[in-house]
Every structure is written in structure tokens, then in C-alpha cells.
Residue, then its C-alpha position, 0 to 999 in steps of 0.5 A: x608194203x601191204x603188197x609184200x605182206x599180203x605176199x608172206x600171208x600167201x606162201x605156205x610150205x607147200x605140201x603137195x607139187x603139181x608134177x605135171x606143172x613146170x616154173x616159166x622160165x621168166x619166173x625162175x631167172x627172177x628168183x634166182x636173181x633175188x638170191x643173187x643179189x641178196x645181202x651178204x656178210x663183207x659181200x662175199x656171197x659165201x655159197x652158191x645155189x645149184x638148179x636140179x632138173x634131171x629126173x633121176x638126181x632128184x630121185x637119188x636125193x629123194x631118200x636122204x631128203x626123208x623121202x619127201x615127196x616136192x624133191x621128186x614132184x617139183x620143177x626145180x629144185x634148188x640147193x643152196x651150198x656154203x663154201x667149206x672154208x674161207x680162203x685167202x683166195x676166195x675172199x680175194x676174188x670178191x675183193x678183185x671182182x669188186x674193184x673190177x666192176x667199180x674201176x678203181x680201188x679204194x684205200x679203206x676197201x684194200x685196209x679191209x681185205x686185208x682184215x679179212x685175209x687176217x681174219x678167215x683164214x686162220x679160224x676153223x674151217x668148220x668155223x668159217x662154213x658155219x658162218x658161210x652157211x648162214x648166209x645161206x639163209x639170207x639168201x633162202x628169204x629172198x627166194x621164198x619173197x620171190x617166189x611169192x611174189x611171182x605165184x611159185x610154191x616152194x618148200x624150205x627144207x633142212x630135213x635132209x642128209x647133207x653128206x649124202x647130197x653132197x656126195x650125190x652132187x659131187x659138191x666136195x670137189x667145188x669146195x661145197x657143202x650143202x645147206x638148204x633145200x628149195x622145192x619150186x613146185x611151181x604151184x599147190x597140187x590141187x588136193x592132197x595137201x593137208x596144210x593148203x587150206x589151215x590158217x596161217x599160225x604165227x605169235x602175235x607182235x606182242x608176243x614176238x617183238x620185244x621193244x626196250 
């Protein structure tokens, strides 16, 4: 337990990439797979982590990112993407995949498919990304634990034109929209980042956890 605190102690939004660093391989498999298997609402894993390397879509991201400089300095950059909407057809496919991988299927499991088909399908889209979205951000604190716990630097970032990445990425066509950012640096470049060296500021636990 103090190993992952010291951890969460460690990891800061890195302000300065190492551009010329690049993230083993091994490192990359094991904070992506962290994403993957991270919880989700019904299971459903309601978005989907796109890995961008090329140079030059990085450099179109850059400027609908507030022109931060990790989206360009970076190894990787991962964009974590929520389904547009709920469909009868995305959420049998979970429930399918689970049978298949498990080899029979459950009464109770099938009673819950169909709540779910009762349920989804008839909100909003715009409802059902929402929702789809923060499951995103499960998924994102997996990564940034990951990441720390193989000595990665990275950067979560919601300041960004979703749209327009979107666009860049042609994520409509996959029924996606983004959601987060993710710089993986690898590492903290080795000056020019004001934030590296300040304390880590957080409230006290009295002052933040409430107990009743």
C-alpha cells in the first residue's frame, strides 16, 4: 500500500517532455492493459483508447489542444474516446462476448441484458455518451497509477477541442467522441518545466474526507 502511495506522490502533470525519449514498448503494453482492464458501469467498456504516434497528427492536434507543448513532445499520446450512444447492438455485444468467454450463460445475467436493452436504448444519445464518457475517467486513473508505477510521465488533459479532434481522428465514422487526453512523455524533460520541483499540494484528509 505505501508503494502505491509513494507512487501517486511521484506523478505530477508533467509540464516538459524529453522529445527525444521515446516509452519502451513493455511499459506501453502494461498501461494499456491497465486501461483495459479497469472497471466499468455494467461491464460494458463504453470507450475506447486510440494510440497516436504519427508526427504529423500530433502536430494537427497540437493547436485544438491550447497548443500544448507534451501533444507534440510526447512518445504517445492516448486519446480516450466514449461511445456516441448506447445501442441495442453495442451492449449485446458485451453481453455475447461475456457468455463466450465464460461458456454458458446465466438466467440472471440474460434478465440483466434485457434491462439494460430497456433501459439505454430509449435515453438521449447525448445522455448515454455522458455517461459512457465518465467511464472514461475510470479508465484515465488506471493509466496515470500505471504510468507511475513503471516510471512514465504523463499529463491528463481536458483542454482540448473535442470536435475537432474528432474531426482529425475521423472518430464519427467509429461512433466515437473524444473524451480525454493522455500525453506518455516517457520522462520529465530535464529543465524547463516550472512544475517538477514545487510541492505537491493536496487538502489535508480532514479537510477532504468527510465521515458521518
Amino acid at each position: 500500500m505505501s508503494d502505491v502511495l509513494s507512487l501517486l506522490s511521484w506523478r505530477y502533470a508533467t509540464k516538459s517532455m524529453d522529445a527525444a525519449k521515446t516509452v519502451p514498448d513493455d511499459k506501453l503494453a502494461h498501461i494499456l492493459e491497465a486501461i483495459r482492464l479497469s472497471a466499468s458501469s455494467s461491464g460494458l467498456q463504453p470507450y475506447q483508447v486510440l494510440v497516436v504516434t504519427d508526427p504529423a497528427i500530433k502536430a494537427q492536434i497540437k493547436p485544438v489542444a491550447w497548443n500544448q507543448s507534451q501533444i507534440t513532445d510526447c512518445s504517445h499520446l492516448l486519446v480516450f474516446a466514449a461511445w456516441d450512444n448506447y445501442t441495442a447492438d453495442r451492449i449485446n455485444m458485451m453481453f455475447d462476448l461475456v457468455n463466450e468467454q465464460r461458456g454458458f450463460k446465466n438466467e440472471g445475467w440474460e434478465a440483466y441484458r434485457q434491462k439494460l436493452l430497456a433501459f439505454y436504448p430509449n435515453r438521449s444519445a447525448e445522455e448515454n455518451f455522458e455517461h459512457a464518457a465518465r467511464q472514461a475517467y475510470i479508465g484515465l486513473g488506471s493509466a496515470l497509477i500505471a504510468a507511475a508505477e513503471v516510471q512514465v510521465d504523463s499529463t491528463p488533459m481536458e483542454g482540448f477541442e473535442p470536435a475537432k479532434v474528432d474531426e482529425i481522428l475521423n472518430l464519427s465514422a467509429l461512433g466515437l467522441r473524444s473524451v480525454l487526453l493522455l500525453p506518455l512523455g516517457g520522462y520529465r524533460a530535464a529543465e524547463g518545466d516550472w512544475l517538477v520541483n514545487l510541492t505537491k499540494v493536496r487538502r489535508s484528509a480532514d479537510d477532504f474526507i468527510l465521515r458521518r
